[in-house]
C-alpha positions, 0 to 999 in steps of 0.5 A: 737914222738918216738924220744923224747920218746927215749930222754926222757929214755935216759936223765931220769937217769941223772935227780937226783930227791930226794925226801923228805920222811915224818918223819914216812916213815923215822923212819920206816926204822929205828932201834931204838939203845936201847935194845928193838930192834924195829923199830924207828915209833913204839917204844915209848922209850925215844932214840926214841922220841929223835930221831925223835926229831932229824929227825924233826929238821934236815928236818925243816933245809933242810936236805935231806933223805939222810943226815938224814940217814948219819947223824943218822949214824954218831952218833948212827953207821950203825946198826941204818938203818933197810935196805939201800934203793936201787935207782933202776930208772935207772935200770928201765929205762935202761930196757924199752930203751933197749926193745924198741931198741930189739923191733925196732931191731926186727921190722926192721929185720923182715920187708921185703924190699918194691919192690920200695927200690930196686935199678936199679928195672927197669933195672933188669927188663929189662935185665930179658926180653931180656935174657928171649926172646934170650932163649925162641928164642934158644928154638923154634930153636930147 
């Protein structure tokens, strides 16, 4: 069970998942290019109806979010993106792989070996006697 939860966080950031924003979620990342300055979803001037016109048509078309923002860059320039979005899973996903390994790491550092793990046990054990019995013997001799 561990094993396929660790495969799973290590295999999350390869999966690329994108996902479709609506328009309004679009548009609110948006700075409408005419000199009132607002955002796209609140503005009503006619650079941002057109715009969301635009966005309308390039989704019903099977633009991506991100080909939308390229596209909208292309024409009305970089200054038109309010703020870039920054895709932060794998960092998210990196985080909780490497805690659950510090976890395990710590787990196992501080787990104390198991009597039967140690090998030659009953050997050892008898090599104690003998030397135990040969001093206690040399000590009554004295």
């Amino acid at each position: 069970m561990l094993t396929a939860i660790i495969l799973f966080y290590l295999l999350l950031p390869l999966v690329s998942v994108d996902m479709v924003m609506a328009e309004e979620e679009i548009t609110s990342h948006l700075i409408c290019p005419c000199e009132c300055a607002m955002v796209v979803s609140t503005c009503d001037c006619p650079t941002s109806v057109q715009i969301e016109k635009e966005i309308s048509l390039m989704k019903e078309n099977g633009f991506s979010e991100k080909q939308v923002f390229s596209a909208l860059k292309t024409e009305y320039g970089n200054e038109i993106v309010a703020k870039e979005k920054i895709e932060n899973t794998s960092l998210w996903t990196g985080s909780i792989f490497l805690s659950i390994v510090l976890i395990l790491l710590g787990l196992f550092a501080t787990k104390k070996l198991k009597p039967d793990l140690i090998p030659f046990k009953e050997k050892y054990r008898q090599q104690f006697e003998e030397e135990y019995r040969r001093f206690a013997d040399e000590t009554e001799e004295k």
